[in-house]
N, CA, C, O and CB atoms as a CASP TS submission, in Angstrom:
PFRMAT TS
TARGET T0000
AUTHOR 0000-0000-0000
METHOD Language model
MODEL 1
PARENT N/A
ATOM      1  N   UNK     1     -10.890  19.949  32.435  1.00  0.00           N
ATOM      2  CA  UNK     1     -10.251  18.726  32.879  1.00  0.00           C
ATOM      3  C   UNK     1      -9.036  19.090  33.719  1.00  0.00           C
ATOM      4  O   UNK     1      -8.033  19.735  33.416  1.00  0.00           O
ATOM      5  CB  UNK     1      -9.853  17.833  31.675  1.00  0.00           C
ATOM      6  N   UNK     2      -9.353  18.574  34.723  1.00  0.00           N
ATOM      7  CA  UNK     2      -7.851  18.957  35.624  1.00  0.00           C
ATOM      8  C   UNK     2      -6.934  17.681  35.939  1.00  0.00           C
ATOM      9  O   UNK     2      -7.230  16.600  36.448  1.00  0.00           O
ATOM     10  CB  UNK     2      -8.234  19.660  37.287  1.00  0.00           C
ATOM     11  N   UNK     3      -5.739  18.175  35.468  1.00  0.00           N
ATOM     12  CA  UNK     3      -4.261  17.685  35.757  1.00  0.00           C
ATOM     13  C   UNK     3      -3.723  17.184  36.668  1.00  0.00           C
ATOM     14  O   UNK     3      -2.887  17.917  37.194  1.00  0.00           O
ATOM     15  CB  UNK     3      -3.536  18.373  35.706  1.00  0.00           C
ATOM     16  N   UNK     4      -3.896  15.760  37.310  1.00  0.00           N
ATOM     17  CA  UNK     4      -3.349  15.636  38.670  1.00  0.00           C
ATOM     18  C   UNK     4      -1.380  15.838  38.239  1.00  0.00           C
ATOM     19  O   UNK     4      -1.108  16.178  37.087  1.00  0.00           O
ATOM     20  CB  UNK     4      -3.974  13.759  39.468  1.00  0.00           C
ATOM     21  N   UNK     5      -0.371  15.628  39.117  1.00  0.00           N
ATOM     22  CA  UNK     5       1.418  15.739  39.318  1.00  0.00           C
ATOM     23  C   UNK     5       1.649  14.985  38.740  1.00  0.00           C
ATOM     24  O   UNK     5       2.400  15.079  37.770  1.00  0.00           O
ATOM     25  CB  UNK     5       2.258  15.580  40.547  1.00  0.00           C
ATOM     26  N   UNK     6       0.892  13.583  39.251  1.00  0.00           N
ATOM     27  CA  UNK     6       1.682  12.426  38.387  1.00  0.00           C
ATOM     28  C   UNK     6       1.255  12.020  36.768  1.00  0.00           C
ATOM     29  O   UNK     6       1.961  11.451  35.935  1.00  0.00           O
ATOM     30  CB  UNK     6       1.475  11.027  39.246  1.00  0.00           C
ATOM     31  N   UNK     7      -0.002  12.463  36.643  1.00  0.00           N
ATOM     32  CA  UNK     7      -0.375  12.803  35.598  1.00  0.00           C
ATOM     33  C   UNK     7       0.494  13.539  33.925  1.00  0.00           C
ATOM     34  O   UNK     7       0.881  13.153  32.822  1.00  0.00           O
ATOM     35  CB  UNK     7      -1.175  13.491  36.240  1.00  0.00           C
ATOM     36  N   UNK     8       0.436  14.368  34.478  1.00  0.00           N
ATOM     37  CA  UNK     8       1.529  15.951  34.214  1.00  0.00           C
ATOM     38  C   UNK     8       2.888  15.721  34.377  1.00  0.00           C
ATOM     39  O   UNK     8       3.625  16.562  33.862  1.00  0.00           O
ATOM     40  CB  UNK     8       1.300  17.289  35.376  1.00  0.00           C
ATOM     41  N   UNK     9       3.409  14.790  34.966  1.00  0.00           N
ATOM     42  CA  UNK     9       4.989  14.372  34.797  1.00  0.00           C
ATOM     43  C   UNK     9       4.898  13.542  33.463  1.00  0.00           C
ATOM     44  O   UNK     9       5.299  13.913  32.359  1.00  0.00           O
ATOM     45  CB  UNK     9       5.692  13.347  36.210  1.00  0.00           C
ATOM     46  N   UNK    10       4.058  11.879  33.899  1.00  0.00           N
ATOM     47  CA  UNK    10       3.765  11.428  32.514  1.00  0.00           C
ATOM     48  C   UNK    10       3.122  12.012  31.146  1.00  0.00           C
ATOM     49  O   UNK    10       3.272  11.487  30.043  1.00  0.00           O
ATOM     50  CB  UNK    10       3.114  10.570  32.736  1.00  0.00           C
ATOM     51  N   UNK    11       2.552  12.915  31.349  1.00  0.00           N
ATOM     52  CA  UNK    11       2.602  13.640  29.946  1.00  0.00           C
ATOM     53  C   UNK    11       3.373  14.544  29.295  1.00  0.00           C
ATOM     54  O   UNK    11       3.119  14.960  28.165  1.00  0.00           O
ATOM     55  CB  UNK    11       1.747  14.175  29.800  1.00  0.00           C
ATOM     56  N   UNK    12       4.467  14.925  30.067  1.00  0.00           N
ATOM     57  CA  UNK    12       5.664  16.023  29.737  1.00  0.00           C
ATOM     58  C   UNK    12       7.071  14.877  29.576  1.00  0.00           C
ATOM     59  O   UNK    12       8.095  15.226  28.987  1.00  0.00           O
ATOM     60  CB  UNK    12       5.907  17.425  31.335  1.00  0.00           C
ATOM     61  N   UNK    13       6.894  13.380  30.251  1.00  0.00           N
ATOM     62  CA  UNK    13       7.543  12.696  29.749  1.00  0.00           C
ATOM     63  C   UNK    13       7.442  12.278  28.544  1.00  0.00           C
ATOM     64  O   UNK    13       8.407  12.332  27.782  1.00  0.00           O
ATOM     65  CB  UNK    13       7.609  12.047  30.314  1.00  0.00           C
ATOM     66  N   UNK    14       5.842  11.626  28.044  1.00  0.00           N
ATOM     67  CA  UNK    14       5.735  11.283  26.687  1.00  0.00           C
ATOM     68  C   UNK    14       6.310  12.357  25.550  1.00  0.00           C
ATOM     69  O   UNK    14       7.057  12.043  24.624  1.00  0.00           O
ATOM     70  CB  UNK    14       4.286  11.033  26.483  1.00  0.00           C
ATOM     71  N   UNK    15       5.762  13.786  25.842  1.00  0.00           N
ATOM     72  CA  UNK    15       5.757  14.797  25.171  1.00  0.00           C
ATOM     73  C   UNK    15       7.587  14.465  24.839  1.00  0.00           C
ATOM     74  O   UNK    15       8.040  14.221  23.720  1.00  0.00           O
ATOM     75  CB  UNK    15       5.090  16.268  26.048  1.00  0.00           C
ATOM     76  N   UNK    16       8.253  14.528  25.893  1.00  0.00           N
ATOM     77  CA  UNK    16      10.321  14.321  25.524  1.00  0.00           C
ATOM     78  C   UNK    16      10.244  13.466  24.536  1.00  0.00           C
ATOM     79  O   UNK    16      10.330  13.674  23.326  1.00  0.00           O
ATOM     80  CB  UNK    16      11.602  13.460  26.888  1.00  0.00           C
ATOM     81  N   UNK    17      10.061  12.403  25.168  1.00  0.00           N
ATOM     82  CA  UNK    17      10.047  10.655  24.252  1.00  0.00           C
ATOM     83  C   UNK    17       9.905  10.961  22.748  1.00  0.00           C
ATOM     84  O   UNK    17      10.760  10.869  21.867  1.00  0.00           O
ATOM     85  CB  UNK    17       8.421   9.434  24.691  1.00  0.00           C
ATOM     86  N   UNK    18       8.387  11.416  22.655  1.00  0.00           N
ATOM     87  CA  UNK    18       7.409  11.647  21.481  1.00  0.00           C
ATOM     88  C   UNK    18       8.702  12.321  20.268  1.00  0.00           C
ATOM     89  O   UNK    18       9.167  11.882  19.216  1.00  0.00           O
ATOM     90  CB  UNK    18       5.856  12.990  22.028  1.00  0.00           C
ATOM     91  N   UNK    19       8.968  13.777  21.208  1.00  0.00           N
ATOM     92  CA  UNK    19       9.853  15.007  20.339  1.00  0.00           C
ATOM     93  C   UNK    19      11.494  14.468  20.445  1.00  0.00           C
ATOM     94  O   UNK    19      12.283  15.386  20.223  1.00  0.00           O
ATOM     95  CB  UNK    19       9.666  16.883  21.242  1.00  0.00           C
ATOM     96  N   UNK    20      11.938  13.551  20.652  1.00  0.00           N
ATOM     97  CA  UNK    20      13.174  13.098  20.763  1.00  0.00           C
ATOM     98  C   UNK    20      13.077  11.906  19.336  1.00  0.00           C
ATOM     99  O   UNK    20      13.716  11.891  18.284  1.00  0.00           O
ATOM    100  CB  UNK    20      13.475  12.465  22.481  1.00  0.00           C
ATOM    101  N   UNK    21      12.222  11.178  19.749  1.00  0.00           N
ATOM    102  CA  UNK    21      12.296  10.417  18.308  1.00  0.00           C
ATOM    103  C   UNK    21      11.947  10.400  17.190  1.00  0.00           C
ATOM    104  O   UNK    21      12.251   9.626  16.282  1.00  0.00           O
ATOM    105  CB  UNK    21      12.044   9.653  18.250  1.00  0.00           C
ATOM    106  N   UNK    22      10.854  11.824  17.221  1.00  0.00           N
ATOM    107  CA  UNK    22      10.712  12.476  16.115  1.00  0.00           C
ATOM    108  C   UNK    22      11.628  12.774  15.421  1.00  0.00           C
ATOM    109  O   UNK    22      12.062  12.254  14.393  1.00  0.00           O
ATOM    110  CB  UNK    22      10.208  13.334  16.235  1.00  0.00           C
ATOM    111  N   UNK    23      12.033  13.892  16.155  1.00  0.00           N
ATOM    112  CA  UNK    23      13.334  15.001  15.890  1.00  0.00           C
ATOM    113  C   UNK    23      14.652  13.996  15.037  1.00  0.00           C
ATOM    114  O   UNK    23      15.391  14.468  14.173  1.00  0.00           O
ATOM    115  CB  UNK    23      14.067  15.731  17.814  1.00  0.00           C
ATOM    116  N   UNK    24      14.719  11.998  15.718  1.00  0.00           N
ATOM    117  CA  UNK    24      15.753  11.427  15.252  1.00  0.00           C
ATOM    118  C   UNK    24      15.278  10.732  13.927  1.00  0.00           C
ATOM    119  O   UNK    24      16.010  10.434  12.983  1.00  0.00           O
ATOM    120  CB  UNK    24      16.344  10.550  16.280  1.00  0.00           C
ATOM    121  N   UNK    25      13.833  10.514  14.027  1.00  0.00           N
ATOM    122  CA  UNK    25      13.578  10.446  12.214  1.00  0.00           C
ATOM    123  C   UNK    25      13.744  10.825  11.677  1.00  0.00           C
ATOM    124  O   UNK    25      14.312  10.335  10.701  1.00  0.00           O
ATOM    125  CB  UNK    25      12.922  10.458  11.525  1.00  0.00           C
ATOM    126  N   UNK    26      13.363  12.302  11.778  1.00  0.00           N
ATOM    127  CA  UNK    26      13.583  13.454  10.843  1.00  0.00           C
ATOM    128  C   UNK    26      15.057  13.604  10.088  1.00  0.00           C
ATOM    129  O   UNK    26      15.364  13.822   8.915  1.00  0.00           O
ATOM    130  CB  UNK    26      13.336  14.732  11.691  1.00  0.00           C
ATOM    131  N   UNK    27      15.855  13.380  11.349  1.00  0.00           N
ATOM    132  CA  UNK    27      17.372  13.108  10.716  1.00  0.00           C
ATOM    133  C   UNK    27      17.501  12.286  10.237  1.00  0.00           C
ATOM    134  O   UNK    27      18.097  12.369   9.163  1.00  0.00           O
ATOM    135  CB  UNK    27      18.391  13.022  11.323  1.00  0.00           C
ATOM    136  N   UNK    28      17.071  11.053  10.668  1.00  0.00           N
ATOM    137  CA  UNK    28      17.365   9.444   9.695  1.00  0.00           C
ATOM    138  C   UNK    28      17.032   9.937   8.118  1.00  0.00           C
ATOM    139  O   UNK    28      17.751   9.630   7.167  1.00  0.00           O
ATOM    140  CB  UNK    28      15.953   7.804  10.223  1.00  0.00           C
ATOM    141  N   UNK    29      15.825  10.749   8.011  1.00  0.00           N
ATOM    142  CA  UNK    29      14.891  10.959   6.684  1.00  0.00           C
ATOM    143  C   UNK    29      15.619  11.693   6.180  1.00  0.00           C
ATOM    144  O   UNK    29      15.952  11.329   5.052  1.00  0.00           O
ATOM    145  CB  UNK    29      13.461  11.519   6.692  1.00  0.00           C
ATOM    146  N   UNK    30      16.376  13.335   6.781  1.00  0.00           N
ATOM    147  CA  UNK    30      16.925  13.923   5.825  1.00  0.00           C
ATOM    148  C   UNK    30      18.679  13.467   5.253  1.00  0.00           C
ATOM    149  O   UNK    30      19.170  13.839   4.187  1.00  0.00           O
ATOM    150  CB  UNK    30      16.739  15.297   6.339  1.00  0.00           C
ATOM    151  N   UNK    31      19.160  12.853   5.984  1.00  0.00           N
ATOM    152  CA  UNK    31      20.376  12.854   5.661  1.00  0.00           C
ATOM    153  C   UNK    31      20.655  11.039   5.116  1.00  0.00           C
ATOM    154  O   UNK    31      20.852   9.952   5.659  1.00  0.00           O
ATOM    155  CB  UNK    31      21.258  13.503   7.058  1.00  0.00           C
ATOM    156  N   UNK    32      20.553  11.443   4.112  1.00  0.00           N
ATOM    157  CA  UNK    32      21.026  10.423   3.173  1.00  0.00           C
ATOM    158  C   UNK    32      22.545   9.798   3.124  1.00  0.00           C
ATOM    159  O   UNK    32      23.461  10.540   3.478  1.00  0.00           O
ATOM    160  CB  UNK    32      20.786  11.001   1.935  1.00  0.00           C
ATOM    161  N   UNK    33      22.820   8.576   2.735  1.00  0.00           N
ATOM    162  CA  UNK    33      24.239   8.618   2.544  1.00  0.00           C
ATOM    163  C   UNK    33      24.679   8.689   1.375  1.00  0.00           C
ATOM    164  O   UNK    33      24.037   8.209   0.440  1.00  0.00           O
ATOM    165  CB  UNK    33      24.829   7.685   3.020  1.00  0.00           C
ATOM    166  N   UNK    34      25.736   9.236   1.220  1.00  0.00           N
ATOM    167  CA  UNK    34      26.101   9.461  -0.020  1.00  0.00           C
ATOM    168  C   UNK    34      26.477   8.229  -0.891  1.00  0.00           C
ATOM    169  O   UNK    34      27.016   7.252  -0.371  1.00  0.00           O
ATOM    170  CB  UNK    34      27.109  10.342   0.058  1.00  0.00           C
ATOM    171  N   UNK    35      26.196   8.278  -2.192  1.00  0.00           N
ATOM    172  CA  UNK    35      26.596   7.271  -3.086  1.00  0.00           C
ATOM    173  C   UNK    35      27.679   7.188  -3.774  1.00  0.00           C
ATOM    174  O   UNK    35      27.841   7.625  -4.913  1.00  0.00           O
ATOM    175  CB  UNK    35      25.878   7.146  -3.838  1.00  0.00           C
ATOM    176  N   UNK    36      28.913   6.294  -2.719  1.00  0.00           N
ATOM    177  CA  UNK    36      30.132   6.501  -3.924  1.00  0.00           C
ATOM    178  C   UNK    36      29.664   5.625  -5.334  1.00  0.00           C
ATOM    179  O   UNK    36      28.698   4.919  -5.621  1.00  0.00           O
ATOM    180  CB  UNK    36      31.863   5.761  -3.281  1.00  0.00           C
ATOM    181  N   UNK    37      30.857   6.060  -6.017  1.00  0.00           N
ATOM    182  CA  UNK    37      30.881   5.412  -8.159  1.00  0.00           C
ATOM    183  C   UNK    37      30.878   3.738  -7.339  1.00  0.00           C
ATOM    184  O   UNK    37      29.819   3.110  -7.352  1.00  0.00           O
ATOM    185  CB  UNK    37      33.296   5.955  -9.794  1.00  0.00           C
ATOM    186  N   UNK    38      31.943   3.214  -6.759  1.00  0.00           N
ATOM    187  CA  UNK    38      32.528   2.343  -6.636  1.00  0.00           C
ATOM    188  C   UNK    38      31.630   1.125  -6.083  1.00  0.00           C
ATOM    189  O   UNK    38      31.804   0.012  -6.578  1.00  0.00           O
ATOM    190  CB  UNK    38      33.539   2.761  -5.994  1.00  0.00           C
ATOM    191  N   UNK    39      30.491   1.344  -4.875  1.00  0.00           N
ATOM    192  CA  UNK    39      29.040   1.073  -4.492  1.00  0.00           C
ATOM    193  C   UNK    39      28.386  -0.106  -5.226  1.00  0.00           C
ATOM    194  O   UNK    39      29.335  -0.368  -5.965  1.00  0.00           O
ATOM    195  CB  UNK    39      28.190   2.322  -4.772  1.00  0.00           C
ATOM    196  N   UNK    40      27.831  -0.637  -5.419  1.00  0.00           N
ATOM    197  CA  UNK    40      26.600  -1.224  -5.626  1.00  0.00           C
ATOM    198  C   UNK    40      25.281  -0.549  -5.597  1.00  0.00           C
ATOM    199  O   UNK    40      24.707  -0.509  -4.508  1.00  0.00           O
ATOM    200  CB  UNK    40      26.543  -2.103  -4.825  1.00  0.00           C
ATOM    201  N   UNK    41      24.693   0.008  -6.672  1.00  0.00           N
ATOM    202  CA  UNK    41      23.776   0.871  -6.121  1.00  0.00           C
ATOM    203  C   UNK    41      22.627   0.489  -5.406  1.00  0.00           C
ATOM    204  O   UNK    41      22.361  -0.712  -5.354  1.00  0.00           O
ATOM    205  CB  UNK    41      23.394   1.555  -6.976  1.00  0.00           C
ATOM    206  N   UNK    42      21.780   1.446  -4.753  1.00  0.00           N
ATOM    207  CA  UNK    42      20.841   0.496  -3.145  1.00  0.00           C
ATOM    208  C   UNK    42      19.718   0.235  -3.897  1.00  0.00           C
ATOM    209  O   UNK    42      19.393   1.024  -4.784  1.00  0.00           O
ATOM    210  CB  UNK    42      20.255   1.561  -1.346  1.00  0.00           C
ATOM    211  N   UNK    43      18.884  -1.060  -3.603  1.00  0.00           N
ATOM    212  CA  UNK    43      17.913  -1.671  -3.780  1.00  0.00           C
ATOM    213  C   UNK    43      16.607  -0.674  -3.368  1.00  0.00           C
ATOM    214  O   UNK    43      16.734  -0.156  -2.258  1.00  0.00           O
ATOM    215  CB  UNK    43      18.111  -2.927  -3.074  1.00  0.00           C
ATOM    216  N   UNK    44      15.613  -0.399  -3.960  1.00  0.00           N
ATOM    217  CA  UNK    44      14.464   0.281  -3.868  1.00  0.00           C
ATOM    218  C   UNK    44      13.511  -0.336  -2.273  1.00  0.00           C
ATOM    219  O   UNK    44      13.440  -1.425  -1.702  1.00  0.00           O
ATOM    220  CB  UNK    44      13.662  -0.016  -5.470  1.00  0.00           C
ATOM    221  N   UNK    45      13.241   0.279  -2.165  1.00  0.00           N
ATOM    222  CA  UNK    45      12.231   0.450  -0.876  1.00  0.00           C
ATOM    223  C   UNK    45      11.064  -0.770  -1.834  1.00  0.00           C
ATOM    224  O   UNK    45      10.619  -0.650  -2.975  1.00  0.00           O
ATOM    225  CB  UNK    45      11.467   2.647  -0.459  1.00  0.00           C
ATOM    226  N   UNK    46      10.841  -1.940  -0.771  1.00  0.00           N
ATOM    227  CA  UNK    46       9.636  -2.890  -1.144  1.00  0.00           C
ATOM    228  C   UNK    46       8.297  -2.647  -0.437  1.00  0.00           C
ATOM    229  O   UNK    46       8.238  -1.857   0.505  1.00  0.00           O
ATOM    230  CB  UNK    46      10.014  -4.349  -0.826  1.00  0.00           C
ATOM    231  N   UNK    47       7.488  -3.148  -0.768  1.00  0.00           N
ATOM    232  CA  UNK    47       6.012  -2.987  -0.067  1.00  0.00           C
ATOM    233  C   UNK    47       6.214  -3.707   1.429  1.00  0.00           C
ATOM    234  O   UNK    47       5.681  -3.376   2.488  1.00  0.00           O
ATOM    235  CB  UNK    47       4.630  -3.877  -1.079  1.00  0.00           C
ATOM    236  N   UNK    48       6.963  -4.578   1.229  1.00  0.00           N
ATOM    237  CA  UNK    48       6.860  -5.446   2.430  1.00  0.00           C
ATOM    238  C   UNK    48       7.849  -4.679   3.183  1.00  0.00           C
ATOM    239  O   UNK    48       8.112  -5.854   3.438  1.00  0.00           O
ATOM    240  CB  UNK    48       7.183  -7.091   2.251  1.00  0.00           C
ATOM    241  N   UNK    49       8.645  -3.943   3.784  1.00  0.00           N
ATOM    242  CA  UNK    49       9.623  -3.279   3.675  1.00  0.00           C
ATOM    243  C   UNK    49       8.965  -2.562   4.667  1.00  0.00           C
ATOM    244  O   UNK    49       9.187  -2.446   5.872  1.00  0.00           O
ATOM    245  CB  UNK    49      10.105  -2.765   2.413  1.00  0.00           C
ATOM    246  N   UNK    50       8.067  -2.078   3.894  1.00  0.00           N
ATOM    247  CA  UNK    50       6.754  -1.041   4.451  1.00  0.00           C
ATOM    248  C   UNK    50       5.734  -1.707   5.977  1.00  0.00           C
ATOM    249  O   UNK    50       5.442  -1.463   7.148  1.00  0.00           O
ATOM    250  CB  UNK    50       5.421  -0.927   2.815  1.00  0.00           C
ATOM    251  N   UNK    51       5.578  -2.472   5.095  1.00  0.00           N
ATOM    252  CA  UNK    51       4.682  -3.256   6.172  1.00  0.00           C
ATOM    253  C   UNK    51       4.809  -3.914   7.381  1.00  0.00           C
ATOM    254  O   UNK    51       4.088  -3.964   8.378  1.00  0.00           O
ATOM    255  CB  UNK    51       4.244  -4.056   5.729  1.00  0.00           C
ATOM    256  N   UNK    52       6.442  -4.673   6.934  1.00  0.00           N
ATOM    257  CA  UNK    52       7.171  -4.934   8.240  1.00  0.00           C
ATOM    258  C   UNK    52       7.551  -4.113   9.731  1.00  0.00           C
ATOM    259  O   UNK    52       7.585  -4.488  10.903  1.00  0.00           O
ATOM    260  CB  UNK    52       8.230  -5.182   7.770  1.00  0.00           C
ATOM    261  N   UNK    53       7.916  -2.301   8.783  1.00  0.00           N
ATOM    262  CA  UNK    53       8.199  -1.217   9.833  1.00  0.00           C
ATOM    263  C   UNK    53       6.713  -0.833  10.371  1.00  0.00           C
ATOM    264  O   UNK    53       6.821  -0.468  11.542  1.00  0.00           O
ATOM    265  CB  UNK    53       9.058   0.189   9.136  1.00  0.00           C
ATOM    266  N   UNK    54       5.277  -0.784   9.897  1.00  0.00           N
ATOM    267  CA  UNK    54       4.449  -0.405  10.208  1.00  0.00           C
ATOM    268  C   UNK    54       3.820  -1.340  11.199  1.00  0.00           C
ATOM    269  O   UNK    54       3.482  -1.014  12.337  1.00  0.00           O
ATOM    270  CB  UNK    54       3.930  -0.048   9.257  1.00  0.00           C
ATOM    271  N   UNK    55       3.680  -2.654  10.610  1.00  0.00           N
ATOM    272  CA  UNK    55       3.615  -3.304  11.620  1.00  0.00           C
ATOM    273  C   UNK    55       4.225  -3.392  13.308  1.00  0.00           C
ATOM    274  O   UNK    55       3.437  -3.247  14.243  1.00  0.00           O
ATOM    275  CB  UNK    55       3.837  -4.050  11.047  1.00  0.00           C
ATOM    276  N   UNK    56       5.968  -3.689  13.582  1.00  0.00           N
ATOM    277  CA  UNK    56       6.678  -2.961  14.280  1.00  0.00           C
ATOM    278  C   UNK    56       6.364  -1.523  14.996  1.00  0.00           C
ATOM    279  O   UNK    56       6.719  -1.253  16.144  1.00  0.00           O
ATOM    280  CB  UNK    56       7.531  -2.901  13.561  1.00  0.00           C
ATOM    281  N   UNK    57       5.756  -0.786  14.271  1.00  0.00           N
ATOM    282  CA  UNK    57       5.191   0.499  15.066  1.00  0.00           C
ATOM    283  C   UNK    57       3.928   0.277  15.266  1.00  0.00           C
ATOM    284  O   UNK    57       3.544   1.427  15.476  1.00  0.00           O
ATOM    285  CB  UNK    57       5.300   1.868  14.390  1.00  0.00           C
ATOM    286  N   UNK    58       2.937  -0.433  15.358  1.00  0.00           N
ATOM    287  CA  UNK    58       1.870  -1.111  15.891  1.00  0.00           C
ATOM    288  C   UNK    58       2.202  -1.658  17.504  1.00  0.00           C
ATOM    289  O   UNK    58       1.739  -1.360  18.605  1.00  0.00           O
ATOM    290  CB  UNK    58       1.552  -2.307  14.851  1.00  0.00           C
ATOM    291  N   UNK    59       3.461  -2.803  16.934  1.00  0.00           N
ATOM    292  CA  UNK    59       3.027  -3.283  17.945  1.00  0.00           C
ATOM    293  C   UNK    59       3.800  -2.393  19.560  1.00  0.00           C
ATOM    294  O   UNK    59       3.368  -2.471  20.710  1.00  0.00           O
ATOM    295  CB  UNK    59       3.339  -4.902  17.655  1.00  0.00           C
ATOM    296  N   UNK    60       5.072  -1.578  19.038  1.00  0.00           N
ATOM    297  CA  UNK    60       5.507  -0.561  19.999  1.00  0.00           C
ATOM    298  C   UNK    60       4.392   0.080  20.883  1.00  0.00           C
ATOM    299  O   UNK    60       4.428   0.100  22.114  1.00  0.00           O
ATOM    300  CB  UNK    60       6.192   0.520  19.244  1.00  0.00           C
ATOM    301  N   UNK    61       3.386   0.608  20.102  1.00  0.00           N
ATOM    302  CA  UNK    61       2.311   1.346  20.511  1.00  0.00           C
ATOM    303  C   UNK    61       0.939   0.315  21.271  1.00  0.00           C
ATOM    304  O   UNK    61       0.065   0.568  22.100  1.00  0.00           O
ATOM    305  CB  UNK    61       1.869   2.175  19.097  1.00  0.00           C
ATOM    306  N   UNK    62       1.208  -0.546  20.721  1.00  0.00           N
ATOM    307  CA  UNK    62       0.471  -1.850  21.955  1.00  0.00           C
ATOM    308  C   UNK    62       1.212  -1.776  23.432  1.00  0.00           C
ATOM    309  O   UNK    62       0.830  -1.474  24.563  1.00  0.00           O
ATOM    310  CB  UNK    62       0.826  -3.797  21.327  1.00  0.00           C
ATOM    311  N   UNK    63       2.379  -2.175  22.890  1.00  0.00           N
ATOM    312  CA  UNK    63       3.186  -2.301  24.546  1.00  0.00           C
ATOM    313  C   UNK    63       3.343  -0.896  24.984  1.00  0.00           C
ATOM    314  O   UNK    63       3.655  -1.028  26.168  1.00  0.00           O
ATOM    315  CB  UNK    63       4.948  -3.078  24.577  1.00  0.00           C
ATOM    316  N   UNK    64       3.322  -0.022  24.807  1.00  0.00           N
ATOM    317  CA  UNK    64       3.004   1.641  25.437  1.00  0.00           C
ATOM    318  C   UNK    64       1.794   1.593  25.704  1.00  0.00           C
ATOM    319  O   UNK    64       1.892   2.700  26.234  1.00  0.00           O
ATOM    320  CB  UNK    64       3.202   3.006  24.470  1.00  0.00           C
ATOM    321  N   UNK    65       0.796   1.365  25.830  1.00  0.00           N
ATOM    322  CA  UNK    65      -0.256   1.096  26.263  1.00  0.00           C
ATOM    323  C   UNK    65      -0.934   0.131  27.168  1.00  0.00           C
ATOM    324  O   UNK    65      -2.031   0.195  27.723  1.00  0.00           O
ATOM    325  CB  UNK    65      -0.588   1.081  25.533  1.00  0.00           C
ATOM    326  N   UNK    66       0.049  -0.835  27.180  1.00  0.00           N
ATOM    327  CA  UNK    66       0.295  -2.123  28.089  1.00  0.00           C
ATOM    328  C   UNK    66       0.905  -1.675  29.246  1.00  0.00           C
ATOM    329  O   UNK    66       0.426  -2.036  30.321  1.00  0.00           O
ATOM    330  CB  UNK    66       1.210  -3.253  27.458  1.00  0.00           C
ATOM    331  N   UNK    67       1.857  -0.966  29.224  1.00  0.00           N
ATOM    332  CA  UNK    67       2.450  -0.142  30.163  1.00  0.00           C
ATOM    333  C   UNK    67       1.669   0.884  30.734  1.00  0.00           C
ATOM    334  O   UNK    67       1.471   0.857  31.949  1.00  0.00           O
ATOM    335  CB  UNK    67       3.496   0.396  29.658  1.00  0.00           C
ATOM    336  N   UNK    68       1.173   1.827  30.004  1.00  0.00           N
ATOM    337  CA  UNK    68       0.366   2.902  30.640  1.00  0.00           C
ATOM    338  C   UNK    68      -0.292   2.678  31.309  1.00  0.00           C
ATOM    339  O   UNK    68      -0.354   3.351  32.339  1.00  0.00           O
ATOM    340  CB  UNK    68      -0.239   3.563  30.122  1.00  0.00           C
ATOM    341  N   UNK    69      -1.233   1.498  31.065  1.00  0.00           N
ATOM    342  CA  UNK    69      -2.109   0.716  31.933  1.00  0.00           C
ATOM    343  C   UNK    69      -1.846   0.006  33.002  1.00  0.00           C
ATOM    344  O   UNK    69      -2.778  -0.415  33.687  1.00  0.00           O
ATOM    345  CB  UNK    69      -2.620  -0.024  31.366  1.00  0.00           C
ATOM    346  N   UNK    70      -0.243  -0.306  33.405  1.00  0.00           N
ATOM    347  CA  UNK    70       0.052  -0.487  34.375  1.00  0.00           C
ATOM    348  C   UNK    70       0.288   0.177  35.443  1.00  0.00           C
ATOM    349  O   UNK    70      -0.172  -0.124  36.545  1.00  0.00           O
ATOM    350  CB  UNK    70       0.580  -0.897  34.209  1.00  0.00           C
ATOM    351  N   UNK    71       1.381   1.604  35.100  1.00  0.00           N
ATOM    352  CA  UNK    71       1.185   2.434  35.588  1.00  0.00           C
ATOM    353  C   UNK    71       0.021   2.855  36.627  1.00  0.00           C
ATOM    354  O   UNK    71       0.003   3.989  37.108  1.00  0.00           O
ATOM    355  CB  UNK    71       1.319   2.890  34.789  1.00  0.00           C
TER
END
């Protein structure tokens, strides 16, 4: 399969995009905040919680594709 320029720009762009917001999950995921005594302690992660962000990354990946196709 051969690579046209403009091709190969947009895929070394996604590739940034892709490894940039990875890389900023990864931080969201590892670094916790700390829990002072004084706090309220944090409410547990809900199902819906879940579903709301997954959903949301559905539909991101619709409109990236809406786009690509414009392109």
């Amino acid at each position: 399969m051969e690579i046209k320029g403009e091709q190969r720009n947009v895929l070394v762009m996604g590739a940034i995009i892709g490894a940039v917001l990875g890389a900023g999950a990864a931080w969201l995921l590892i670094n916790n905040p700390v829990e002072d005594a004084d706090e309220e302690p944090r409410k547990p992660v809900a199902p819906g919680d879940v579903l709301k962000l997954t959903s949301r990354l559905a539909l991101l990946m619709r409109d990236a594709n809406t786009l690509r196709r414009r392109m």
